[in-house]
C-alpha positions as CSV (number, residue, x, y, z in Angstrom):
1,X,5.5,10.5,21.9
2,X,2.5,12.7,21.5
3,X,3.6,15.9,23.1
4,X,3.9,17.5,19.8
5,X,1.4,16.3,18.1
6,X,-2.2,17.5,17.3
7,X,-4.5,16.3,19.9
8,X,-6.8,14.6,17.4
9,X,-4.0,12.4,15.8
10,X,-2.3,11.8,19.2
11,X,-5.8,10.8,19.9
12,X,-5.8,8.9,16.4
13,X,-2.7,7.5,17.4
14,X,-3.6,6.5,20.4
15,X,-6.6,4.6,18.9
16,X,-4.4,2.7,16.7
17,X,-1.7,1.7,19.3
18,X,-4.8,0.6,21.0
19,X,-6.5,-1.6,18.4
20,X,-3.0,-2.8,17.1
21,X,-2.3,-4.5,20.3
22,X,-5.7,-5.8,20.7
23,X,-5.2,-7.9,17.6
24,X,-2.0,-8.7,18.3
25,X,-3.5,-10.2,21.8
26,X,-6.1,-12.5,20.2
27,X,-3.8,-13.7,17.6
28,X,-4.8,-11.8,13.9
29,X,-2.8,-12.0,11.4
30,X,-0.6,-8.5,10.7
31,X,-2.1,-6.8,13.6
32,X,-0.5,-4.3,14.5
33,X,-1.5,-2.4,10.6
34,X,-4.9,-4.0,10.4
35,X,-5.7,-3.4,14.3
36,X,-4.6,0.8,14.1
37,X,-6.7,0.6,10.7
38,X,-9.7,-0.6,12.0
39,X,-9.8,1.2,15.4
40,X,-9.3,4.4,13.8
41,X,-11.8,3.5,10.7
42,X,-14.2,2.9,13.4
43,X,-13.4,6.4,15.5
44,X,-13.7,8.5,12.0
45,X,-17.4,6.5,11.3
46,X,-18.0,7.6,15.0
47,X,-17.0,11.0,14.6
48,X,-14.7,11.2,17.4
49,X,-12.3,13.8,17.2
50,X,-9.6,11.7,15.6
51,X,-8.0,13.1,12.0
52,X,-5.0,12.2,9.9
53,X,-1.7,13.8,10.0
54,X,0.5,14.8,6.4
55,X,2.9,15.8,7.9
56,X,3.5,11.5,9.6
57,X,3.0,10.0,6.4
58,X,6.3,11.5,4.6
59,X,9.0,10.6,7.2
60,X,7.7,7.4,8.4
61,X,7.5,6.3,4.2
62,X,11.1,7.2,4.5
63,X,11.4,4.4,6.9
64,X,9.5,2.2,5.0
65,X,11.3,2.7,1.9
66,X,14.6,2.4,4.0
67,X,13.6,-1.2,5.3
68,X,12.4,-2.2,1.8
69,X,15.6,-1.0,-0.1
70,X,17.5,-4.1,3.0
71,X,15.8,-6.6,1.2
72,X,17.0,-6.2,-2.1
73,X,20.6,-8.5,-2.3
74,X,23.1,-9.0,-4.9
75,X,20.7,-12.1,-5.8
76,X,18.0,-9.9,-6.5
77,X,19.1,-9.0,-10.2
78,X,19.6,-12.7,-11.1
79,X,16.1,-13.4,-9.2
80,X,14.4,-9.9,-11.7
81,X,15.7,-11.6,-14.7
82,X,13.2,-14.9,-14.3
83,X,10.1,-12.4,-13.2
84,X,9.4,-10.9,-16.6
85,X,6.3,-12.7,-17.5
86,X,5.0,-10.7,-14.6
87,X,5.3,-7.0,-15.9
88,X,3.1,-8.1,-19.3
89,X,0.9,-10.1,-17.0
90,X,0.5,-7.0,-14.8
91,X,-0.3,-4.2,-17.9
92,X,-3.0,-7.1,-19.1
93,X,-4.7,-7.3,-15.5
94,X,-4.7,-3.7,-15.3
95,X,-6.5,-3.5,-18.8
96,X,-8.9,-6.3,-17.6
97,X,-9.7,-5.1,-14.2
98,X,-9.9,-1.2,-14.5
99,X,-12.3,-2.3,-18.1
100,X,-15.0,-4.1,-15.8
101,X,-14.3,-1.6,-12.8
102,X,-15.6,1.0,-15.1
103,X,-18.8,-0.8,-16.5
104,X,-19.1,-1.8,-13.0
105,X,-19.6,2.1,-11.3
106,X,-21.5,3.2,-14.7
107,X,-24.1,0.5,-14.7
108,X,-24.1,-0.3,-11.4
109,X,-23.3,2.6,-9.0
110,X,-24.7,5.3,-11.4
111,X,-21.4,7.3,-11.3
112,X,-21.1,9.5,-14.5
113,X,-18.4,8.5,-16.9
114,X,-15.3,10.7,-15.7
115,X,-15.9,9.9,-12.1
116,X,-16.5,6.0,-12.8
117,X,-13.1,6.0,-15.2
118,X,-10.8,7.6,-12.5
119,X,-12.4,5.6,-9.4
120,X,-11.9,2.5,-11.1
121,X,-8.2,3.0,-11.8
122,X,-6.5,0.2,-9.6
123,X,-3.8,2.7,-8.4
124,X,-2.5,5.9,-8.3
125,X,-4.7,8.1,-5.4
126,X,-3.5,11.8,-5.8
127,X,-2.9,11.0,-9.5
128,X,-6.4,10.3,-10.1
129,X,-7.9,13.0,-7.8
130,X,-5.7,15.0,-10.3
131,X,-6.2,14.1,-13.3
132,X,-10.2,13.2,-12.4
133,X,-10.7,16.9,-11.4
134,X,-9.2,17.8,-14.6
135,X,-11.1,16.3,-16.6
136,X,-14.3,17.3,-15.0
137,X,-14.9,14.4,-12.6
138,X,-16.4,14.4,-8.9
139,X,-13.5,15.2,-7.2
140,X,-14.2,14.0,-3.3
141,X,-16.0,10.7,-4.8
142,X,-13.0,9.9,-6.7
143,X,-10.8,10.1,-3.7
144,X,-13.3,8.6,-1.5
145,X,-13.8,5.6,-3.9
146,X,-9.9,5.1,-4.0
147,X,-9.2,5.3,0.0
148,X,-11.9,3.2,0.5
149,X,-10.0,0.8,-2.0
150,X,-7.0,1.1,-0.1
151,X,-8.9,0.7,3.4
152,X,-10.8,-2.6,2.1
153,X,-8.1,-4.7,0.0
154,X,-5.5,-4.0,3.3
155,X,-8.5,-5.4,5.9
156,X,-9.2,-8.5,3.6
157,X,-6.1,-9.4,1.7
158,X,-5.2,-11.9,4.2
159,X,-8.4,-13.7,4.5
160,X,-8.4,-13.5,0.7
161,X,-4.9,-15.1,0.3
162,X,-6.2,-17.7,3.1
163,X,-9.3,-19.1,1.0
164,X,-7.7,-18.9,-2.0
165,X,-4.1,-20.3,-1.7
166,X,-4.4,-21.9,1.6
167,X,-1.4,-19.9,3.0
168,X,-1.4,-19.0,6.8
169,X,-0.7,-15.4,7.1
170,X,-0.1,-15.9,10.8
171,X,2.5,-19.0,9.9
172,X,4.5,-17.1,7.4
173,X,4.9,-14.1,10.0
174,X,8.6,-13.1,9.9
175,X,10.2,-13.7,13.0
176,X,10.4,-11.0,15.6
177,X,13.7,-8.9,15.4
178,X,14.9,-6.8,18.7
179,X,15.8,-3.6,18.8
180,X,19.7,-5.1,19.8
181,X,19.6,-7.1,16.8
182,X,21.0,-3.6,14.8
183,X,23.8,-2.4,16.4
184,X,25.5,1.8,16.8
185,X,26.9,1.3,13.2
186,X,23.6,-0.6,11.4
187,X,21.8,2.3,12.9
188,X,24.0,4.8,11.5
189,X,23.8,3.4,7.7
190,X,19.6,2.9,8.4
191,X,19.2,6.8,9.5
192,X,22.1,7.7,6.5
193,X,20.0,5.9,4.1
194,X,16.8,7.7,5.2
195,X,18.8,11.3,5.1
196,X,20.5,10.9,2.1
197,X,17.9,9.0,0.2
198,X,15.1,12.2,1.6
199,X,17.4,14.7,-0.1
200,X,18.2,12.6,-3.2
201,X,14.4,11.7,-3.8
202,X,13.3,15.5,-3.5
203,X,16.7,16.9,-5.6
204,X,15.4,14.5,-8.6
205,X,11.9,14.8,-7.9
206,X,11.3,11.1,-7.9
207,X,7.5,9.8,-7.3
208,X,6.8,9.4,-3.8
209,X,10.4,10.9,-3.3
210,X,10.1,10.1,0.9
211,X,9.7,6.5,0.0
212,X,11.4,5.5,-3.2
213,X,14.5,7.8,-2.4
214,X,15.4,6.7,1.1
215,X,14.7,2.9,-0.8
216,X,17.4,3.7,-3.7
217,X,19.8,4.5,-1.0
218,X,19.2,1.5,1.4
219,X,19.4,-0.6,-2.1
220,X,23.0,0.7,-2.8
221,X,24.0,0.2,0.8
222,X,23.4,-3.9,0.0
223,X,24.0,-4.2,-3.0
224,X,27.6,-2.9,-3.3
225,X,28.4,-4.5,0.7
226,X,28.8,-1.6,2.5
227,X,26.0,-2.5,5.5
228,X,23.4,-5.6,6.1
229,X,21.5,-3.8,8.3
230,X,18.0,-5.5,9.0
231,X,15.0,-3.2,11.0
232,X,14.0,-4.3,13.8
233,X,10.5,-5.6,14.2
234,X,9.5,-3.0,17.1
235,X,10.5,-0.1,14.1
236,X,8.2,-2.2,11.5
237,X,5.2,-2.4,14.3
238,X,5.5,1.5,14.5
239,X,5.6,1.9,10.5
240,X,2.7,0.1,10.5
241,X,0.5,2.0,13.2
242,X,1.2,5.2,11.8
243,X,0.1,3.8,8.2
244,X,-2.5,2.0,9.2
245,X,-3.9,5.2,11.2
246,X,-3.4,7.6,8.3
247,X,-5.6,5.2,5.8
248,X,-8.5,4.7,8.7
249,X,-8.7,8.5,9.2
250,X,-9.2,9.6,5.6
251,X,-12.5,8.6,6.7
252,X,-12.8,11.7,9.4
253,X,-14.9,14.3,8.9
254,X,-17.7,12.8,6.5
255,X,-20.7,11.6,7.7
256,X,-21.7,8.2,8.6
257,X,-24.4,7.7,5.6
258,X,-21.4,8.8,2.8
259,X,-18.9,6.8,4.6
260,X,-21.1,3.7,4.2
261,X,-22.5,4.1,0.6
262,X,-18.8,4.6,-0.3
263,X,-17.8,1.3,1.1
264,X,-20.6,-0.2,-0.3
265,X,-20.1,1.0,-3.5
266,X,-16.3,0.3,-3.6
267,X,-16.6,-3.7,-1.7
268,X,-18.1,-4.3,-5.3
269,X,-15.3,-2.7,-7.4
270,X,-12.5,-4.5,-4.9
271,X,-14.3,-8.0,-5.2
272,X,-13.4,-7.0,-9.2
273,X,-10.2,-6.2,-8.7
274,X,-9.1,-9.1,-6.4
275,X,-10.8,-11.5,-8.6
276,X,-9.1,-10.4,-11.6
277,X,-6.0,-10.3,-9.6
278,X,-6.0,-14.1,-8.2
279,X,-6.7,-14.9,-11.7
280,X,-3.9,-13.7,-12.7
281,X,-1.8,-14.6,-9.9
282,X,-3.1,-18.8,-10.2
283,X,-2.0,-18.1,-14.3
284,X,1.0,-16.5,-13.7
285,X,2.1,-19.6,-11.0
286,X,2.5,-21.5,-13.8
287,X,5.6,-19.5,-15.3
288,X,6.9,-17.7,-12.4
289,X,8.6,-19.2,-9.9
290,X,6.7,-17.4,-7.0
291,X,3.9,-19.0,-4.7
292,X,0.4,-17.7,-5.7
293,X,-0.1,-15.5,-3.0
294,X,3.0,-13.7,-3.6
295,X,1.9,-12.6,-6.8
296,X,-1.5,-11.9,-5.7
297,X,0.5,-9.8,-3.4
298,X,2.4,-8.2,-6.1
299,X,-1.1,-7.5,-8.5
300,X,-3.5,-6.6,-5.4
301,X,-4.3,-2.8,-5.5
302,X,-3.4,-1.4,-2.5
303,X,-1.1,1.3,-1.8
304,X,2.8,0.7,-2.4
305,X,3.5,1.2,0.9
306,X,0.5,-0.8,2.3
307,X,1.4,-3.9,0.3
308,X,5.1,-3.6,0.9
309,X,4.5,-3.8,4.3
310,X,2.8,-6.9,4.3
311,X,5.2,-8.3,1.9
312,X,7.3,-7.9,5.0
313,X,4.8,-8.8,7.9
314,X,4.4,-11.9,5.6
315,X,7.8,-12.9,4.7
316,X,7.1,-12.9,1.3
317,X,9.5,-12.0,-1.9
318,X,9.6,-8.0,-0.9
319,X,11.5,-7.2,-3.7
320,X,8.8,-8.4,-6.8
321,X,6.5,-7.2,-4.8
322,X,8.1,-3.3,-4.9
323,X,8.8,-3.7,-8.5
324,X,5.7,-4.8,-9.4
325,X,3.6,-1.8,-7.4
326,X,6.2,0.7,-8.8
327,X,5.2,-0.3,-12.2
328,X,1.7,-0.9,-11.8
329,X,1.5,3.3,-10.8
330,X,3.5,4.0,-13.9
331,X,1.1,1.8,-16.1
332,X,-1.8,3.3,-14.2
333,X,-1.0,7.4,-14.1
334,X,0.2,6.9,-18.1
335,X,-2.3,4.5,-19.4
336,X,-5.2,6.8,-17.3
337,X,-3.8,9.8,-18.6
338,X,-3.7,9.0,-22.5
339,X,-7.5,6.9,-22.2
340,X,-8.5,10.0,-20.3
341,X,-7.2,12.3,-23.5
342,X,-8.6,10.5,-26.0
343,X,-11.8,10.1,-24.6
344,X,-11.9,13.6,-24.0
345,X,-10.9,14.5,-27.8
């Protein structure tokens, strides 16, 4: 598996496997993302020669958007039509929580007032980075501020969704899938999807075209009938290690004391954010016909991917969960990008 591989990601990898099946062994909840996350968070604050890979992330968020565009049925549509309280809901939280983000890293973490707007932003990574430099922002704290983000709201979502709502993360586990469970011709449509959808995503150069294409694709395939195929859980337990290692290594390569104060300094801006978002989420309940945690799910800002994933660890409504993280990057890259303007003029 690692024969072509940089030796510190096969080493990163290796880390990841490892910590994946340690929690897995003692029982955590979503362990095989939050184990390979942790292990190799922990070897980048060591400094062992662990680092990321770019060139992972694109083809395995093919697969992931492959297995995400399987869950959407022909209910789906009819299911969309009672979720629109949701997408107003989600524009408002992101108002709220990026508004008292922002007062929070001026007042409080002394950032100046271009770094502190893009940092807060509950979304959008390279966007902000972008757009942040651009404007004249510290460009290594903003990315910092948002991987740490990412790193934090993945590790603590499920305690969080736990103590709030009282659901069992480990309960609501989908039930392992073998690898027989998708036979010669399911295989065939899954790798089609992920081919066609690749080329499609880059042709119309789609946002995150490696995930959202290959998704479109595997969509079509179940909507119109043409294939049911379901991933196996061996092929989610992989998507997961390789995503959970990528988000623990961004960490490589800074030192200890920076690493820290980052975490630190973005624990406070998350506790904001996830606040906000169960907020939200227990309001929301009331109209929606969704448990709490699945919105939570749905508002918590995490990466697409990230959250998607544990929509699917957790058994959860994958499909509002998508929709709701492909708008709330939408909201976030245009709503940061015409503040960020004005401000400026």
């Amino acid at each position: 598996m690692t024969a072509g591989l940089r030796p510190s990601f096969a080493m990163a990898l290796a880390a990841g496997t490892a910590g994946g099946a340690l929690f897995t062994w003692i029982g955590m909840p979503l362990s095989w993302m939050l184990g390979s996350m942790a292990a190799s968070g922990l070897a980048s604050i060591l400094h062992l020669p662990v680092k990321g890979s770019r060139r992972a992330r694109p083809p395995m968020s093919a697969v992931i958007g492959a297995m995400l565009g399987s869950q959407f049925g022909r209910d789906t549509l009819e299911s969309a039509a009672l979720w629109w309280p949701a997408l107003p809901g989600l524009a408002a939280y992101l108002a709220v929580s990026a508004a008292i983000c922002t007062l929070y890293l001026r007042r409080v973490a002394r950032l100046d007032p271009v770094t502190a707007f893009f940092s807060a932003m509950p979304g959008g990574l390279i966007d902000m980075v972008i757009l942040g430099t651009e404007r004249g922002g510290d460009e290594r704290t903003i990315a910092l501020m948002h991987s740490a983000r990412i790193f934090l709201v993945v590790m603590f979502l499920p305690l969080v969704m736990t103590l709030a709502t009282g659901a069992d993360p480990v309960a609501q586990a989908a039930q392992w899938r073998p690898l027989s469970a998708m036979g010669a011709m399911d295989a065939a449509y899954f790798l089609g999807a992920i081919a066609a959808g690749t080329g499609l995503g880059r042709l119309a150069r789609l946002p995150a075209p490696f995930l959202i294409g290959p998704m479109l694709a595997s969509m079509l395939l179940h909507w119109s009938g043409a294939s049911s195929f379901a991933v196996p859980s061996l092929v989610i337990a992989a998507a997961q290690v390789v995503l959970g290692t990528t988000v623990g290594c961004r960490f490589a390569g800074i030192s200890t004391g920076r690493v820290l104060q980052v975490l630190a300094t973005s624990a406070g801006a998350t506790v904001i954010l996830l606040c906000v978002a169960l907020a939200f989420a227990f309001g929301l309940h009331l109209v929606i016909d969704l448990p709490p945690e699945g919105i939570l799910l749905a508002f918590a800002p995490g990466g697409l991917a990230e959250m998607s994933l544990l929509a699917l660890a957790l058994n959860l409504e994958v499909s509002f969960v998508v929709v709701c993280h492909i708008s709330r990057i939408g909201m976030v890259i245009l709503g940061a990008g015409l503040l960020s303007r004005r401000r400026r003029g």
